[in-house]
mmCIF entry with sequence, helices, sheets and N, C-alpha, C, O atoms, coordinates in Angstrom:
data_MODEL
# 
_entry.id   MODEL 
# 
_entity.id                         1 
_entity.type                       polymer 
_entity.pdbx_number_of_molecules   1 
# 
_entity_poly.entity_id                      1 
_entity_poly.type                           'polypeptide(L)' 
_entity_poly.nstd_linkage                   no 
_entity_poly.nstd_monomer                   no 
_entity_poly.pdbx_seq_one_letter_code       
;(UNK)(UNK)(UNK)(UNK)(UNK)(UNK)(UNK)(UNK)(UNK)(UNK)(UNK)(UNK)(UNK)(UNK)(UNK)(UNK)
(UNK)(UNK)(UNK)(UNK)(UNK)(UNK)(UNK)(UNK)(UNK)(UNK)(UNK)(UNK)(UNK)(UNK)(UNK)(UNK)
(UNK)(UNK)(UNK)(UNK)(UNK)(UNK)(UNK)(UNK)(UNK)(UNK)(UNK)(UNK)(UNK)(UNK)(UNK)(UNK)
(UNK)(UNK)
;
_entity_poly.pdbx_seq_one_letter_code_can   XXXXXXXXXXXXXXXXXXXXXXXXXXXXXXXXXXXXXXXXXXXXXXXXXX 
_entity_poly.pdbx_strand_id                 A 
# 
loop_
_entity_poly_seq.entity_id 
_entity_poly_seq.num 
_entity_poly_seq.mon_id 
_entity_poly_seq.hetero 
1 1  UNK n 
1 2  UNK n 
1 3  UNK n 
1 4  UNK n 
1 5  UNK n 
1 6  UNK n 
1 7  UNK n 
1 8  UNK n 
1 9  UNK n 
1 10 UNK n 
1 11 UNK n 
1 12 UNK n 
1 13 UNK n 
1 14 UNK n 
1 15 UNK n 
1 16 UNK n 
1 17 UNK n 
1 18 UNK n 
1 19 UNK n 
1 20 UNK n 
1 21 UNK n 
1 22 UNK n 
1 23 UNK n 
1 24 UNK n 
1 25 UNK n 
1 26 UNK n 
1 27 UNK n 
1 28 UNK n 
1 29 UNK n 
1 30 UNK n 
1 31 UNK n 
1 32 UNK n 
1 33 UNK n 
1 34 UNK n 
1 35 UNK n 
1 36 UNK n 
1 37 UNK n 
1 38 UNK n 
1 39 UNK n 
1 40 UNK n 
1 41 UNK n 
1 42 UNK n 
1 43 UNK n 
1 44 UNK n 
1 45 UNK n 
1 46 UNK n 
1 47 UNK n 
1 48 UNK n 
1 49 UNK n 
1 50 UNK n 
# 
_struct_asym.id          A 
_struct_asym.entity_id   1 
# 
loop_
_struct_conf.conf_type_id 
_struct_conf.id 
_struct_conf.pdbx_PDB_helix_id 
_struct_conf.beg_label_comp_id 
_struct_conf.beg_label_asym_id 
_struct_conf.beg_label_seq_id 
_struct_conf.pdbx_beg_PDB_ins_code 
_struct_conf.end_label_comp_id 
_struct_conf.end_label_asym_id 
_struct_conf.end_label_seq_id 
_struct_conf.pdbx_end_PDB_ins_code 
_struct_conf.beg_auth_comp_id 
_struct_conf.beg_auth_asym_id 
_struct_conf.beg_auth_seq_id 
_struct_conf.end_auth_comp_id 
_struct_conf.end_auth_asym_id 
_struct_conf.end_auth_seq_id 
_struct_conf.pdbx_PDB_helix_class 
_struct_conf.details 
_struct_conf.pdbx_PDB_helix_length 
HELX_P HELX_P1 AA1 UNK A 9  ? UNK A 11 ? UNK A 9  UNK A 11 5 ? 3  
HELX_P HELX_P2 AA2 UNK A 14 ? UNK A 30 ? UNK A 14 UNK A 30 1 ? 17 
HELX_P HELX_P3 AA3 UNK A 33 ? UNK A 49 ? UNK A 33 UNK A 49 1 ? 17 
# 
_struct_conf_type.id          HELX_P 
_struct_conf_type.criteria    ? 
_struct_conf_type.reference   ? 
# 
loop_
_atom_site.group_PDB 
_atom_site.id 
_atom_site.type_symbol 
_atom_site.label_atom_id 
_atom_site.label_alt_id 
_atom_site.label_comp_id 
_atom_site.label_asym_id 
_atom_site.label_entity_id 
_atom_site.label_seq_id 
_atom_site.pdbx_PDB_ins_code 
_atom_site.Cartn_x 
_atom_site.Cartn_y 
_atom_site.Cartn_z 
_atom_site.occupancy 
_atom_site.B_iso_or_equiv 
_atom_site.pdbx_formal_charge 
_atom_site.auth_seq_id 
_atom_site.auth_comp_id 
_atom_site.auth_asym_id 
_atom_site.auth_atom_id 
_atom_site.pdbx_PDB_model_num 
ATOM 1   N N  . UNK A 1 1  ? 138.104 14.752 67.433 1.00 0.00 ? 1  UNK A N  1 
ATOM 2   C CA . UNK A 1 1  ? 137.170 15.843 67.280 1.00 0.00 ? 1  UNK A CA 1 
ATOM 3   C C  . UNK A 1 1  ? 135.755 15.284 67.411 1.00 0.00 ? 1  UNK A C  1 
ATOM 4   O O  . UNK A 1 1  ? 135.284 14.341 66.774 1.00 0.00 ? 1  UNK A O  1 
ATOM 5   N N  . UNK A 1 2  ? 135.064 16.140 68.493 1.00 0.00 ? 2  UNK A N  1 
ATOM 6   C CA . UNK A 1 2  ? 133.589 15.350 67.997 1.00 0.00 ? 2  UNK A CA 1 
ATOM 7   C C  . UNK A 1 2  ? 132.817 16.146 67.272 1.00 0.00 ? 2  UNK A C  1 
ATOM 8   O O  . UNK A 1 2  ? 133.058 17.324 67.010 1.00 0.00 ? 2  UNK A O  1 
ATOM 9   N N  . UNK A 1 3  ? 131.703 15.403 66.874 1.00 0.00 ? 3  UNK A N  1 
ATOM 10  C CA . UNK A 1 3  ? 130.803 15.986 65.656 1.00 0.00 ? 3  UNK A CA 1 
ATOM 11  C C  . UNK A 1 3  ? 129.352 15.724 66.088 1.00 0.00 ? 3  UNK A C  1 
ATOM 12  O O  . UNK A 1 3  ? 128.819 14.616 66.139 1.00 0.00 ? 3  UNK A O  1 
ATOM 13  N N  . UNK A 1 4  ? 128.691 17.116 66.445 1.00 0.00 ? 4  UNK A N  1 
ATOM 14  C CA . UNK A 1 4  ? 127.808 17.553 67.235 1.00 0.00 ? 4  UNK A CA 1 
ATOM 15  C C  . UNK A 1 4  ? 126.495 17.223 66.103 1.00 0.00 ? 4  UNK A C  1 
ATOM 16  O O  . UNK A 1 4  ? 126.462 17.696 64.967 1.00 0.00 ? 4  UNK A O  1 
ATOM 17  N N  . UNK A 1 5  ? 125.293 16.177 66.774 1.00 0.00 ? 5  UNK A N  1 
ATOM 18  C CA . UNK A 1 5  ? 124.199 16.362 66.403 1.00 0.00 ? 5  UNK A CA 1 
ATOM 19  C C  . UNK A 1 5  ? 123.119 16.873 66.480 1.00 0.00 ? 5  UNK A C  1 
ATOM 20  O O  . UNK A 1 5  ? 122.485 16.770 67.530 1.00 0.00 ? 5  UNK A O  1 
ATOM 21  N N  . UNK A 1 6  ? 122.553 17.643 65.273 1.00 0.00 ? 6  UNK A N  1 
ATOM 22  C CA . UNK A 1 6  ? 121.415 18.657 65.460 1.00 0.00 ? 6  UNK A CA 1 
ATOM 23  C C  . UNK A 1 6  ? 120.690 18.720 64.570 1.00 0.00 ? 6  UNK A C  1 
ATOM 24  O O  . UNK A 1 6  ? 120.457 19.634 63.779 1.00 0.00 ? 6  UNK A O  1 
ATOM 25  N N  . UNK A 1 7  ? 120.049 17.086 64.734 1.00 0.00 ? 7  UNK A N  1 
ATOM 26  C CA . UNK A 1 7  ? 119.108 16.504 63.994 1.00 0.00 ? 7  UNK A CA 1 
ATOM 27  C C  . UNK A 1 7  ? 117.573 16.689 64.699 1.00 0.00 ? 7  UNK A C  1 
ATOM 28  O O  . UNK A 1 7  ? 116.520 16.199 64.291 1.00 0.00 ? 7  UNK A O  1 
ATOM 29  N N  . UNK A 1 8  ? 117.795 17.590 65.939 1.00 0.00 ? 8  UNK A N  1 
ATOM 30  C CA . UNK A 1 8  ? 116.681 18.044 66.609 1.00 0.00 ? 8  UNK A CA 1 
ATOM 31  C C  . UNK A 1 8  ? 116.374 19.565 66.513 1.00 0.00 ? 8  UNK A C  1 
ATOM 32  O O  . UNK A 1 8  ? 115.409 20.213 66.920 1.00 0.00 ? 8  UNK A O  1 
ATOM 33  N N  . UNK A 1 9  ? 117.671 19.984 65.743 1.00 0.00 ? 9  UNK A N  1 
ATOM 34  C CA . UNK A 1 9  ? 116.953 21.572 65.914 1.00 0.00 ? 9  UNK A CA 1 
ATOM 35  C C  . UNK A 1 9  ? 115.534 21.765 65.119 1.00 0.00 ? 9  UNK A C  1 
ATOM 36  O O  . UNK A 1 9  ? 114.580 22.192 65.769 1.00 0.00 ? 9  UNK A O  1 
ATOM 37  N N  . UNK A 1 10 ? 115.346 21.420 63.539 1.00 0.00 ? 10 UNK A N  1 
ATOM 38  C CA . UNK A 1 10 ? 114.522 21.605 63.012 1.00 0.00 ? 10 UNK A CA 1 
ATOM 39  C C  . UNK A 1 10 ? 113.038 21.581 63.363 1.00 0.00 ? 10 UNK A C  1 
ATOM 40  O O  . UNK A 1 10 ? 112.180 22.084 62.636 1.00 0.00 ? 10 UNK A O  1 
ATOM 41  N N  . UNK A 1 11 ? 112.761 20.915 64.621 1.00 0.00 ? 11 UNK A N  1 
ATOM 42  C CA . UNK A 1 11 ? 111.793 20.888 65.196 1.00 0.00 ? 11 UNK A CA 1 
ATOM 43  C C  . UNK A 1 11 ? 111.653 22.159 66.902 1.00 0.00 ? 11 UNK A C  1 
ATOM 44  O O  . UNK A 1 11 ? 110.823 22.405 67.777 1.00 0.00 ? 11 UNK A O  1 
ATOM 45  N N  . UNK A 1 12 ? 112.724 22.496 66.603 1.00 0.00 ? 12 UNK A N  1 
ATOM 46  C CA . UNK A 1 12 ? 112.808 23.302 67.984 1.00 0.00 ? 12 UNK A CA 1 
ATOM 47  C C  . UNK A 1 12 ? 112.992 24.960 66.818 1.00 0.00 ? 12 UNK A C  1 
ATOM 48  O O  . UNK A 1 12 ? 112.480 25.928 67.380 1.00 0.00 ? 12 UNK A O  1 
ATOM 49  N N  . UNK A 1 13 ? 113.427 25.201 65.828 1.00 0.00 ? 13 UNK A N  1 
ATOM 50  C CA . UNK A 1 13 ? 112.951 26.193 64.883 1.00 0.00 ? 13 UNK A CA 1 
ATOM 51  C C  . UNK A 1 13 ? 111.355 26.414 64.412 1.00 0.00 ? 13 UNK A C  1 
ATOM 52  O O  . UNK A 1 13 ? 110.811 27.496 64.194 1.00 0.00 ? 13 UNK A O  1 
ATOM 53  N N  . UNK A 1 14 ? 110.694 24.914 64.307 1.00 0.00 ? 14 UNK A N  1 
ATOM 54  C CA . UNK A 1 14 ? 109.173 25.299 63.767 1.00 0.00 ? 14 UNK A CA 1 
ATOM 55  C C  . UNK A 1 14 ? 108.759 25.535 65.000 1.00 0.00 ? 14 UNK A C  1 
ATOM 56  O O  . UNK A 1 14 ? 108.045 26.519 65.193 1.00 0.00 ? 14 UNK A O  1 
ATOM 57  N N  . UNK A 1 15 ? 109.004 24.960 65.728 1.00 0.00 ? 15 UNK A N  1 
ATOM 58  C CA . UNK A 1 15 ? 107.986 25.866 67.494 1.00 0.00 ? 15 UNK A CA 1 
ATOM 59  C C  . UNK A 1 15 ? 108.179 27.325 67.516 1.00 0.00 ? 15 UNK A C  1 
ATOM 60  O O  . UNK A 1 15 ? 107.422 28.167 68.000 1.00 0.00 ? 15 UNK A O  1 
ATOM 61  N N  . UNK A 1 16 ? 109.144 27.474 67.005 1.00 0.00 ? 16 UNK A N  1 
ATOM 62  C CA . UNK A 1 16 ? 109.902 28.993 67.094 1.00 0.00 ? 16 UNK A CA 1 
ATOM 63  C C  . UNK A 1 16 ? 109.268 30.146 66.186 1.00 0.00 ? 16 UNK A C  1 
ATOM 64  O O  . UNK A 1 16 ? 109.128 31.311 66.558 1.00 0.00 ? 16 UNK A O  1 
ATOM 65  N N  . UNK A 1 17 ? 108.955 29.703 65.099 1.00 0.00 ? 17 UNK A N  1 
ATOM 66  C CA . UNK A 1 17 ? 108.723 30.127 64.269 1.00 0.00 ? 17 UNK A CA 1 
ATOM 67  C C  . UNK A 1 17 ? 106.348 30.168 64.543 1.00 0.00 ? 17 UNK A C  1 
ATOM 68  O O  . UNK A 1 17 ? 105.404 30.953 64.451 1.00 0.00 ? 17 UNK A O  1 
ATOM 69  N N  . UNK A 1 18 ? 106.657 28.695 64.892 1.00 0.00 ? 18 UNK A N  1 
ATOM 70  C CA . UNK A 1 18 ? 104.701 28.546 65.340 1.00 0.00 ? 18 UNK A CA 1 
ATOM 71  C C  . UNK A 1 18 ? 104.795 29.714 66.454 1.00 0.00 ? 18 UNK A C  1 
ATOM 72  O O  . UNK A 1 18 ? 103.951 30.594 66.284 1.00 0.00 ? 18 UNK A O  1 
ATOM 73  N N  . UNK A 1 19 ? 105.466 29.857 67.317 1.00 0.00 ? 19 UNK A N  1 
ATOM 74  C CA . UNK A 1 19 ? 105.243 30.854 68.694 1.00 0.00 ? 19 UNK A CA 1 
ATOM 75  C C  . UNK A 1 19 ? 105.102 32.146 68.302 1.00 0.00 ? 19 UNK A C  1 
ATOM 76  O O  . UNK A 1 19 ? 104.123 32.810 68.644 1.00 0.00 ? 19 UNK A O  1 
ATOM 77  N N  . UNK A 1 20 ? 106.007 32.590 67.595 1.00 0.00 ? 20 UNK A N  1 
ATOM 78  C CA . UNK A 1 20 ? 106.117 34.370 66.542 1.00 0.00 ? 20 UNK A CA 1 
ATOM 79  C C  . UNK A 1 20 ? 104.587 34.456 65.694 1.00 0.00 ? 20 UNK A C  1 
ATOM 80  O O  . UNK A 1 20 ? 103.792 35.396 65.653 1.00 0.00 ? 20 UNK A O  1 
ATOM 81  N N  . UNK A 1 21 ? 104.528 33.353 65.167 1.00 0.00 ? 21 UNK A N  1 
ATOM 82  C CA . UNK A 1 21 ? 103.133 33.517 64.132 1.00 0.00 ? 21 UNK A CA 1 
ATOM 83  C C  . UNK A 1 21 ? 101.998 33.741 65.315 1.00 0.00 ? 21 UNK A C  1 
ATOM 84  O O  . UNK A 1 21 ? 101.297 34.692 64.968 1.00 0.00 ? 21 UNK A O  1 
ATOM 85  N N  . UNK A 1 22 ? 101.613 33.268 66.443 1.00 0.00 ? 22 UNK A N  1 
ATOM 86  C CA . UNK A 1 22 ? 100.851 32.635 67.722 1.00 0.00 ? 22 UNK A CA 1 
ATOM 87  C C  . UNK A 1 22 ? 100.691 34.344 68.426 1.00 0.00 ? 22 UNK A C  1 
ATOM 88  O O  . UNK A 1 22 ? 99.598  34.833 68.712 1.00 0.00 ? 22 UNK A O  1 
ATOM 89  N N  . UNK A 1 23 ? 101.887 34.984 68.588 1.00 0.00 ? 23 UNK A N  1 
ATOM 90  C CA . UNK A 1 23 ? 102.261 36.032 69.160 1.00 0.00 ? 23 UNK A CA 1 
ATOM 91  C C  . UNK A 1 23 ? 101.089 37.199 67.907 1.00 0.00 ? 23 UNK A C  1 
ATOM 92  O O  . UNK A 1 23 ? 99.952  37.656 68.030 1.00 0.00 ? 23 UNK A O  1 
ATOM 93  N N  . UNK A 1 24 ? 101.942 37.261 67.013 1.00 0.00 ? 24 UNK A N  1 
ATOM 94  C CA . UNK A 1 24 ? 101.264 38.315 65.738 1.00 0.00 ? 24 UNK A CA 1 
ATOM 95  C C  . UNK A 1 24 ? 99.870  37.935 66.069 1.00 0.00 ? 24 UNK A C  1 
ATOM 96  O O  . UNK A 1 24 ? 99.043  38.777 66.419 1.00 0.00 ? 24 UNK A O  1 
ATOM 97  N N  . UNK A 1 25 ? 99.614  36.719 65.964 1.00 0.00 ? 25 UNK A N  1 
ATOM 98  C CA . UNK A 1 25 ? 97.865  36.752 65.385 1.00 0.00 ? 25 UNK A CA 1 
ATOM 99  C C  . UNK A 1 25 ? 97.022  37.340 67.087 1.00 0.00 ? 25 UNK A C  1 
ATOM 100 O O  . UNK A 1 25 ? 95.923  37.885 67.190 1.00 0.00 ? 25 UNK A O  1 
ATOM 101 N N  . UNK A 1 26 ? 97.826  37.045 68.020 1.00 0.00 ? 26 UNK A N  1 
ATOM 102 C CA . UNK A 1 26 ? 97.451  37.562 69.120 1.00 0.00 ? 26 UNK A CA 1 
ATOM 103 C C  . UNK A 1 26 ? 97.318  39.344 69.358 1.00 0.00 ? 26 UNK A C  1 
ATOM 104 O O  . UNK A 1 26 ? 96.385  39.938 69.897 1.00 0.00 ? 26 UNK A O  1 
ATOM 105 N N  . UNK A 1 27 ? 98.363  39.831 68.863 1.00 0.00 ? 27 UNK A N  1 
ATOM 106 C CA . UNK A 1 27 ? 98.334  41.211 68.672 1.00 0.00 ? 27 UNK A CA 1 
ATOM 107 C C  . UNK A 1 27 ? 97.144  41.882 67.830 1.00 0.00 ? 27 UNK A C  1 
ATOM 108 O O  . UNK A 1 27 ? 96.445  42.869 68.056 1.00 0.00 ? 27 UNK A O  1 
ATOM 109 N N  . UNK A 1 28 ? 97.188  40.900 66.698 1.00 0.00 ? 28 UNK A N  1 
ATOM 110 C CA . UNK A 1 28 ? 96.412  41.627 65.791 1.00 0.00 ? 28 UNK A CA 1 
ATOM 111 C C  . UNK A 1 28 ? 94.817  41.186 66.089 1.00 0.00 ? 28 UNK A C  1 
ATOM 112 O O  . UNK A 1 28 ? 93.980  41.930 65.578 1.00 0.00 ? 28 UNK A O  1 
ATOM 113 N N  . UNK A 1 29 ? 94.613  40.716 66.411 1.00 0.00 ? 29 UNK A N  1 
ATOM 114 C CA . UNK A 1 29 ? 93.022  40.105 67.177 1.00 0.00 ? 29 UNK A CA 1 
ATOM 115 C C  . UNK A 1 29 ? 92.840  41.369 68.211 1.00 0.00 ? 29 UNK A C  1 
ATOM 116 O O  . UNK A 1 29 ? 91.770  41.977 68.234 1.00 0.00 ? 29 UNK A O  1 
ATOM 117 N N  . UNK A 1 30 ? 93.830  41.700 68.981 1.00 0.00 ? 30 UNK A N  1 
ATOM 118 C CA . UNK A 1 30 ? 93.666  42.335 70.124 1.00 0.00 ? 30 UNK A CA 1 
ATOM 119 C C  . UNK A 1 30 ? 93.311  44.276 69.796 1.00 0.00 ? 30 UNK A C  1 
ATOM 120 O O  . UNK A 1 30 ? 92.911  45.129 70.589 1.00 0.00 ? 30 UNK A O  1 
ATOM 121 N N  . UNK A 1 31 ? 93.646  44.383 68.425 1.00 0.00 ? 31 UNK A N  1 
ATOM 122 C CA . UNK A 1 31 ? 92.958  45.672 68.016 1.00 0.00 ? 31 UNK A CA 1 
ATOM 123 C C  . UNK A 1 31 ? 91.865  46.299 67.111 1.00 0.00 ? 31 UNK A C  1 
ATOM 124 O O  . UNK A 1 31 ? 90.980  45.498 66.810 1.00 0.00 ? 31 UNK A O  1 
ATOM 125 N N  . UNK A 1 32 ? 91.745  47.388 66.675 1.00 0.00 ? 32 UNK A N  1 
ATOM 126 C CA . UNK A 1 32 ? 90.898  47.552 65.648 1.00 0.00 ? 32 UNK A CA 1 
ATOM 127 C C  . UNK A 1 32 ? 91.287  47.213 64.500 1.00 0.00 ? 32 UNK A C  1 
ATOM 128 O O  . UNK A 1 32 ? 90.414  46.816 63.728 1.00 0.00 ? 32 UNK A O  1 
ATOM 129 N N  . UNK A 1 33 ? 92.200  47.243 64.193 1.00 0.00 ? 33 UNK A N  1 
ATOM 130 C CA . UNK A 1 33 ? 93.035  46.845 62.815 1.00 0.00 ? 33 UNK A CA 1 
ATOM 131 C C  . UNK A 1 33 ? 92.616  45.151 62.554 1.00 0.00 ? 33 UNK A C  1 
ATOM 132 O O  . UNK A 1 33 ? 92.319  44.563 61.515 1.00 0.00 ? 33 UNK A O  1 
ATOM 133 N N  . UNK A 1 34 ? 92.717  44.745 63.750 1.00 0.00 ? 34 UNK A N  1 
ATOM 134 C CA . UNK A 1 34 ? 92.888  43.228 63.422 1.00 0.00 ? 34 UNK A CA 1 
ATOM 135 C C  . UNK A 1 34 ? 90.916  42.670 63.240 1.00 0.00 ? 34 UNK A C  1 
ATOM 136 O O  . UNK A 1 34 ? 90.738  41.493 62.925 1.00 0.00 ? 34 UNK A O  1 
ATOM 137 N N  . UNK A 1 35 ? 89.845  43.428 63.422 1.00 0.00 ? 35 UNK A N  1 
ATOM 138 C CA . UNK A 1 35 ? 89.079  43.618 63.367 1.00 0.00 ? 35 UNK A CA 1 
ATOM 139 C C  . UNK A 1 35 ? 88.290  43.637 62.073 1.00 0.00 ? 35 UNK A C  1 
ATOM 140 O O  . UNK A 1 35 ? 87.352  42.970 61.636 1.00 0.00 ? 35 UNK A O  1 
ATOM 141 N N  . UNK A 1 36 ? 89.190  44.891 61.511 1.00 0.00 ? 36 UNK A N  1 
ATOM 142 C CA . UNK A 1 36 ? 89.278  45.979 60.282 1.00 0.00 ? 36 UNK A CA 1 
ATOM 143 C C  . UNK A 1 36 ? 89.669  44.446 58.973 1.00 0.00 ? 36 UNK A C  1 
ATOM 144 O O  . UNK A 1 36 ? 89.001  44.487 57.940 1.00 0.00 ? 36 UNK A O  1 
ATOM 145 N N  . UNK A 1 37 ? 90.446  43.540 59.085 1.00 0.00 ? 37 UNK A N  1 
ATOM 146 C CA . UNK A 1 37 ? 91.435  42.511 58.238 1.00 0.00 ? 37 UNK A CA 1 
ATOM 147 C C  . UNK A 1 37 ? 90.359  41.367 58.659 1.00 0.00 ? 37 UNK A C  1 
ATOM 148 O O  . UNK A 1 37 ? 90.182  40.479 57.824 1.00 0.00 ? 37 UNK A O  1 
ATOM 149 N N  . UNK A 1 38 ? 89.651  41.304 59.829 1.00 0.00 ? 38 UNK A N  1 
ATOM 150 C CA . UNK A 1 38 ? 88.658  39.905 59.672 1.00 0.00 ? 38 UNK A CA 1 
ATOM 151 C C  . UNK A 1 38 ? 87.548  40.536 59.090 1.00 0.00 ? 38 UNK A C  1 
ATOM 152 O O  . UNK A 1 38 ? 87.009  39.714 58.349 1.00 0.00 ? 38 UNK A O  1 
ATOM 153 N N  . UNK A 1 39 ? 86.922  41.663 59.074 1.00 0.00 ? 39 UNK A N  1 
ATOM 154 C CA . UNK A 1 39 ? 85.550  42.238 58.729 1.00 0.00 ? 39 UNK A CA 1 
ATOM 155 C C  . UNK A 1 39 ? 85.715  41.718 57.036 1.00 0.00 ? 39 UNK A C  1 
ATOM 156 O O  . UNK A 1 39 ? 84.870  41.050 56.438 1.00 0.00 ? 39 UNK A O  1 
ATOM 157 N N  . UNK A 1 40 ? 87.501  42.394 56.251 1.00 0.00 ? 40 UNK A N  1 
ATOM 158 C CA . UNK A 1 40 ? 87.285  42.705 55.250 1.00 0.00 ? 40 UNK A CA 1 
ATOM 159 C C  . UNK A 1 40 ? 87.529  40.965 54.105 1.00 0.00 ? 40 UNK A C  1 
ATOM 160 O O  . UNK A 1 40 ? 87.161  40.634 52.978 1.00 0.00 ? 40 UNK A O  1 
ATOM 161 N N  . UNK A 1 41 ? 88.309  40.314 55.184 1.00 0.00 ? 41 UNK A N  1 
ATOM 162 C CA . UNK A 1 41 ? 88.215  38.700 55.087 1.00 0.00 ? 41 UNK A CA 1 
ATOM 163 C C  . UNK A 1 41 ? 86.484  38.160 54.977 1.00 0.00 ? 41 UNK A C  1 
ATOM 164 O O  . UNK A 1 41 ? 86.102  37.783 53.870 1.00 0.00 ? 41 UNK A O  1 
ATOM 165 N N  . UNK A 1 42 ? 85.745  38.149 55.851 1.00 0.00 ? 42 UNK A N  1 
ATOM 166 C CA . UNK A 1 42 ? 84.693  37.722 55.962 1.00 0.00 ? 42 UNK A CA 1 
ATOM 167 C C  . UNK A 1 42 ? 83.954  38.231 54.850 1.00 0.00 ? 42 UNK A C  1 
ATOM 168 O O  . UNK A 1 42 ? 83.015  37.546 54.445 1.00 0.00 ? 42 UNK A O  1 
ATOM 169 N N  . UNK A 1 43 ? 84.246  39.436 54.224 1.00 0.00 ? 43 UNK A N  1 
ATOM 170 C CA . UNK A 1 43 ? 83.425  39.944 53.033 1.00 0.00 ? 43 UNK A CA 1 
ATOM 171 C C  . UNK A 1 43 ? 83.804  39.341 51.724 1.00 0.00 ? 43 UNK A C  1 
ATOM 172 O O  . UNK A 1 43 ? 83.141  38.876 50.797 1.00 0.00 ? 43 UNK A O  1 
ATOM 173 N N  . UNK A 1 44 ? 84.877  39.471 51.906 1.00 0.00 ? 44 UNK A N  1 
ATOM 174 C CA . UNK A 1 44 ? 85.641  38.372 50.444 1.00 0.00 ? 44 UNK A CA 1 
ATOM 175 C C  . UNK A 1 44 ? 84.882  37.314 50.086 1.00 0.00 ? 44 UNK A C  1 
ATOM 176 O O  . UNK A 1 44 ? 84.254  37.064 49.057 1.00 0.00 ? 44 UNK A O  1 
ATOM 177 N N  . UNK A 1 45 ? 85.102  36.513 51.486 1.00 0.00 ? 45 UNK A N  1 
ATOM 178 C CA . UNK A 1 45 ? 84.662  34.708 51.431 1.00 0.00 ? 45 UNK A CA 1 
ATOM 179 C C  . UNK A 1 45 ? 82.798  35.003 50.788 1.00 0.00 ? 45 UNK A C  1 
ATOM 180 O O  . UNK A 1 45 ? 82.199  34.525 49.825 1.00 0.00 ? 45 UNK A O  1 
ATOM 181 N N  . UNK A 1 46 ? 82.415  35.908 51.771 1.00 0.00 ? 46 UNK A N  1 
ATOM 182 C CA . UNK A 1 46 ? 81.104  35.947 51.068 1.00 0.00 ? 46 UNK A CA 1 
ATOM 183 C C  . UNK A 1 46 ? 80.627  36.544 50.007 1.00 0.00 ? 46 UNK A C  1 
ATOM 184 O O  . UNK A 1 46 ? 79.442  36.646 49.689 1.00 0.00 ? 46 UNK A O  1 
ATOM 185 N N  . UNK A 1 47 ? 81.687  36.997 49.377 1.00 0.00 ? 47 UNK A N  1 
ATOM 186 C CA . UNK A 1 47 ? 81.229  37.489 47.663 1.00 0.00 ? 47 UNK A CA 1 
ATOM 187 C C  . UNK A 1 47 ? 81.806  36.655 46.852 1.00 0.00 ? 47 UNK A C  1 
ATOM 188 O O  . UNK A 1 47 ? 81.565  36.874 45.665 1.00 0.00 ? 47 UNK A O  1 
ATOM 189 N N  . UNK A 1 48 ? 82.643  35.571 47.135 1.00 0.00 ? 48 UNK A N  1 
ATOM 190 C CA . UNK A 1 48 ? 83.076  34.223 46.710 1.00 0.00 ? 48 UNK A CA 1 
ATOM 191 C C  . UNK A 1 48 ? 81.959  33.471 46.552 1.00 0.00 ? 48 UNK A C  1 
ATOM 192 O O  . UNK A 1 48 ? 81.703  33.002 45.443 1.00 0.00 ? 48 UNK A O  1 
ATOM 193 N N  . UNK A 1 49 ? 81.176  33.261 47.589 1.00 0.00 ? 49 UNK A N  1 
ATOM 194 C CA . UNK A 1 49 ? 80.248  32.416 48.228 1.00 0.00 ? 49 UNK A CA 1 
ATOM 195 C C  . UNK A 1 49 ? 78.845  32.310 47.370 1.00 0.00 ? 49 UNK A C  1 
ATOM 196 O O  . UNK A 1 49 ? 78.208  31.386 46.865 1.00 0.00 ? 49 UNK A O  1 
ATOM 197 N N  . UNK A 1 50 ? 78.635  34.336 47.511 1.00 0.00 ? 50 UNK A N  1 
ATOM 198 C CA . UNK A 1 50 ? 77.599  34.467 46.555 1.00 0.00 ? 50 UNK A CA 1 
ATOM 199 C C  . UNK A 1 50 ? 76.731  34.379 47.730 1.00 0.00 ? 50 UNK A C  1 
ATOM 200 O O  . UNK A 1 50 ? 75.508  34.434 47.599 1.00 0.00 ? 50 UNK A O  1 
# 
């Protein structure tokens, strides 16, 4: 019987997983919404900030 190694997937899952995250942040940049979530980000940091 052989016994298959897939001591390489774990690195072929985080690409997988980096590409989906890569994809979303692309979508969401690309509308008003994603606009709407940096405007209300940028206000945070600067009432943090002071």
């Amino acid at each position: 019987m052989r016994n298959w190694n897939d001591e390489g997937q774990t690195a072929v899952e985080y690409l997988g997983i980096i590409a989906v995250v890569v994809a979303i942040v692309l979508a969401i940049t690309g509308t008003d919404i994603g606009q709407q979530i940096y405007d209300a980000i940028v206000e945070q940091i600067d009432e943090v900030i002071g």
